[in-house]
C-alpha positions, 0 to 999 in steps of 0.5 A: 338850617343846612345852610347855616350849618354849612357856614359855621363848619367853613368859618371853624376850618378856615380858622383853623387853616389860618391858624398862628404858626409858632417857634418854640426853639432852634438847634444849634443856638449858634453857628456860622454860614453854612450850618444847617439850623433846625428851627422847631414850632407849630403849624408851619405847613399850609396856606399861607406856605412859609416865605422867608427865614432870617437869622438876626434879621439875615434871610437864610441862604435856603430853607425846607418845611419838612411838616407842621413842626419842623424846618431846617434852614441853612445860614447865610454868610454875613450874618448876624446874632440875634433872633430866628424868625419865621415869616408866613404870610404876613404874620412874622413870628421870632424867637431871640438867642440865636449867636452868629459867629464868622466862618473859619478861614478859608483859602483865600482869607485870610492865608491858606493852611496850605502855604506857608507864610511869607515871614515864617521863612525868615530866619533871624538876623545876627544884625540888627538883632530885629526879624523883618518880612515882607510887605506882601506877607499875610502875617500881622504879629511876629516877634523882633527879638529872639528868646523874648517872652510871649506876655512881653510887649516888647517881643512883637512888632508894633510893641503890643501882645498878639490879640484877637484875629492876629495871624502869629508867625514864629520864624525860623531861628526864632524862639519865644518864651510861654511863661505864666498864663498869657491870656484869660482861661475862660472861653467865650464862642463866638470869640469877639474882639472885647474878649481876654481869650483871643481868637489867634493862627499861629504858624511855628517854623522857630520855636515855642518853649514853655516854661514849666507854668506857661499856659496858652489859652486860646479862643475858639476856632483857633489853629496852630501850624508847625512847619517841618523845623519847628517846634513846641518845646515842653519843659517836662513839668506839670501844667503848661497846656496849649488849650483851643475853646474848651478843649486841651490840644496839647499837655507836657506830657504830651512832650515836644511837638515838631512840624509838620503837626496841625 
């Protein structure tokens, strides 16, 4: 009878030892390589120890069980959106809503906020009226023709409005026109290239003027960079805005903006 005790207590523990890990959530829902992600659950510690931790099917560049509910995870570069998982032994547990966003530029890619774009040196030519740059400039929208309107094709090179990931230069001697808003107002994080608020680097050596109605929303992890000799003219109206996400960097009443200012 002992005995039989005996065995019918260990088969209980080992039950219990072994018992379903669980992932009830995970903060924050999004985040790009090098953010920490704390991912809430239960029974997490034991044996089997927790092997792996992936983001969207990405493994974690490295993972801490700190105890039976909690575990912090650091994402990986390359990511990719979908769920968080937790595998331990071989019972894999996910949990969806987890949004994989690219990192924001560093120095080497896509420019370095420390030197200044090749064609933000041009000044614009009196003839032909067309501003040019140079192969090697890491620019890919900038305008061809002075006192040209933002929202107007025909200011930027290659006939279209500068759209998601294009890095803008505003050359020096060079003035472009915000009038009206120019892109959507809602902002979408992480920002993708079917969004109408797109994700843009803008560097000013000329001139951004606005119009009293003119409005620049911008998508997430935006930047603008005025170089000394540049500027953002305000029309000392009521409305026109420079907005980042969800966050207003820049009002009329704000006044004119001249580099160097980030």
């Amino acid at each position: 009878m002992k005995h039989l005790l005996f065995l019918c207590l260990s088969f209980i523990g080992v039950i219990s030892f072994a018992q379903q890990h669980t992932v009830t959530s995970f903060s924050p829902t999004a985040a790009t390589a090098s953010v920490t992600v704390t991912i809430y659950g239960t029974n997490f510690q034991g044996n089997p120890a927790v092997s792996s931790v992936l983001f969207g099917g990405v493994p974690a560049s490295s993972f801490t069980v700190l105890n039976q509910t909690t575990i912090i995870a650091i994402v990986s570069g390359g990511g990719a959106t979908g769920s968080v998982t937790v595998i331990k032994g071989s019972s894999s547990v996910s949990l969806n809503g987890f949004t994989y966003f690219p990192p924001v530029p560093s120095a080497s890619w896509p420019f370095s906020y420390l030197t200044k774009p090749e064609c933000s040196n041009n000044s614009m030519p009196t003839k032909p009226p067309v501003v040019t740059v140079p192969a090697s400039t890491s620019c890919t929208k900038w305008p061809i023709v002075n006192n040209g309107e933002w929202n107007d094709d025909d200011t930027w090179n290659n006939g279209t409005v500068p759209t998601n990931m294009d890095i803008v230069c505003i050359p020096a001697g060079v003035k472009v026109i915000v009038k009206n808003p120019v892109y959507d107002a809602t902002s979408v994080c992480p920002v993708t290239n079917t969004v109408a608020t797109p994700r843009l680097f803008i560097f000013v050596c000329g001139t951004i003027d606005f119009d009293a109605s003119g409005k620049l929303h911008l998508g997430c992890q935006s930047a603008i960079q005025i170089w000394p000799g540049g500027t953002v003219l305000s029309s000392n109206g009521n409305s026109e805005l420079i907005q980042i996400g969800t966050k207003v960097v820049w009002r009329d009443n704000n006044q004119n903006l001249t580099g160097p200012y980030y």
